[in-house]
Residue frames as qw, qx, qy, qz and C-alpha x, y, z in Angstrom:
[[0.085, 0.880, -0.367, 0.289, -14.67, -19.28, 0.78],
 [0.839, 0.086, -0.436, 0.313, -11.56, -20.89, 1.91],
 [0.672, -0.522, -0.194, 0.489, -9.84, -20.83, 5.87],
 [0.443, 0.102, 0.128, 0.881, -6.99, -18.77, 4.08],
 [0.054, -0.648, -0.490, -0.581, -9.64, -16.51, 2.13],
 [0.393, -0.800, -0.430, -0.144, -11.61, -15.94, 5.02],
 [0.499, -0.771, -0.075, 0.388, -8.64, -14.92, 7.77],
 [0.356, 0.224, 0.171, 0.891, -6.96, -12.78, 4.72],
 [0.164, -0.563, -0.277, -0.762, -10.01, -10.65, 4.27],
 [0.627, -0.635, -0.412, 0.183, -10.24, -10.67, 8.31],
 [0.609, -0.569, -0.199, 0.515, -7.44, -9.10, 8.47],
 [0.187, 0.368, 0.378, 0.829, -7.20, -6.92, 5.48],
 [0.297, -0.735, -0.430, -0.432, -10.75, -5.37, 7.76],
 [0.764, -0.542, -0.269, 0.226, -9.05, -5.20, 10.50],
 [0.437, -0.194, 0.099, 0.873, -5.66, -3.47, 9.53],
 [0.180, 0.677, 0.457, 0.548, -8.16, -0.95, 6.76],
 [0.073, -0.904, -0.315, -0.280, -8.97, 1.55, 9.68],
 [0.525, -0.670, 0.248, 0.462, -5.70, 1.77, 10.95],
 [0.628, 0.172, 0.280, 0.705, -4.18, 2.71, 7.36],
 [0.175, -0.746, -0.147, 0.625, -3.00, 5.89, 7.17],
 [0.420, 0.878, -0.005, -0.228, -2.68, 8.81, 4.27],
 [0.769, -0.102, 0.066, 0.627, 0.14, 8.71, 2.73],
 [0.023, 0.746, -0.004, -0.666, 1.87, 12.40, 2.95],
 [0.610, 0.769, 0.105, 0.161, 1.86, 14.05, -0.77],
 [0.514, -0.705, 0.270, 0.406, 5.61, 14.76, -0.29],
 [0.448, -0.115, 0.489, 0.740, 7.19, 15.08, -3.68],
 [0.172, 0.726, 0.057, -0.663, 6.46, 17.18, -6.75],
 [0.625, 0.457, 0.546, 0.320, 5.21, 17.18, -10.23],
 [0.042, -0.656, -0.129, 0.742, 6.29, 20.29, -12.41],
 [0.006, -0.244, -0.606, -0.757, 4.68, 19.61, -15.33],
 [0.263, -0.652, -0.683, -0.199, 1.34, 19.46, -13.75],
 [0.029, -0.528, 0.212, -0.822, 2.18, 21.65, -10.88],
 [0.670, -0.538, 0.071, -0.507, 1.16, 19.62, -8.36],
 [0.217, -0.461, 0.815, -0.277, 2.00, 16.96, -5.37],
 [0.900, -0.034, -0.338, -0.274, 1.69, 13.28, -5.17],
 [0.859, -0.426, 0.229, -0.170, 2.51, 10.69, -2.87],
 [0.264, 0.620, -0.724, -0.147, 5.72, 9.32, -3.93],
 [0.806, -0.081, -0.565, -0.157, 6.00, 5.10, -3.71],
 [0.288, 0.079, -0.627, 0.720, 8.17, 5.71, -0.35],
 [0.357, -0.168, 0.189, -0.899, 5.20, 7.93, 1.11],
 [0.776, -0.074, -0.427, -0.458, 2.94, 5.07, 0.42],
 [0.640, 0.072, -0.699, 0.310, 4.90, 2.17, 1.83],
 [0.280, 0.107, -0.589, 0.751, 5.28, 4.36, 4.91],
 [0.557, -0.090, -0.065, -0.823, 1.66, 4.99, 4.93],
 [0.797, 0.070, -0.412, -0.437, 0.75, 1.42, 4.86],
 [0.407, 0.278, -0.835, 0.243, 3.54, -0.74, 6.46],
 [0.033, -0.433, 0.652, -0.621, 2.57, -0.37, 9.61],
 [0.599, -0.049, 0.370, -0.709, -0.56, -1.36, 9.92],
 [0.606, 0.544, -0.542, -0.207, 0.07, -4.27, 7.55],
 [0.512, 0.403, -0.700, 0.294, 2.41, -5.38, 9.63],
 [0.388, -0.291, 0.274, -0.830, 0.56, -5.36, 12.26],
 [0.817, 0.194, 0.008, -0.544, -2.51, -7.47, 10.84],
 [0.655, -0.073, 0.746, 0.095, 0.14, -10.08, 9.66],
 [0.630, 0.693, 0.307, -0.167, -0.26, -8.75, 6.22],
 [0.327, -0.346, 0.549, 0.687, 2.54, -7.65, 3.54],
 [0.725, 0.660, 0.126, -0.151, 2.80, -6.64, -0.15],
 [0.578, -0.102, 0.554, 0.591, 5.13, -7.36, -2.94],
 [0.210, 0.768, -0.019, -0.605, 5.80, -5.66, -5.60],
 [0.784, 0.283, 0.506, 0.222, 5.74, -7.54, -9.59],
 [0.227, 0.690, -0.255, -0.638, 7.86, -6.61, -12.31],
 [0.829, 0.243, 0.477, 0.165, 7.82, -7.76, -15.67],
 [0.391, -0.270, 0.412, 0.777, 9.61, -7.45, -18.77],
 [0.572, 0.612, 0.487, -0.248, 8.31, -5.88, -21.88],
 [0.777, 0.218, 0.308, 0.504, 9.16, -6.15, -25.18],
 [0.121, -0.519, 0.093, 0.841, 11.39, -3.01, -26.29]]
């Protein structure tokens, strides 16, 4: 395991028990039920993330029509 490696997954253990739920804050009405929207998440996560020195990104791609 590499320097990097090692003080990613340091701090990935580190920030883990400080991540928080994310709230279920929006609304499905086929299913009838709630889910986390991608905003709920983010705001669930950032902080502690940021915190740790950590961050995510987010990949689109094209696909063929």
């Amino acid at each position: 395991m590499t320097v990097a490696t090692a003080d990613l997954y340091a701090a990935m253990a580190e920030a883990f028990p400080e991540l928080e739920a994310a709230i279920k804050d929006a609304k499905n009405p086929h299913f009838k039920s709630k889910y986390a929207d991608l905003g709920s998440v983010i705001d669930a996560i950032k902080p502690a993330l940021v915190k740790h020195g950590l961050f995510f990104w987010q990949v689109s791609h094209d696909t063929p029509d």
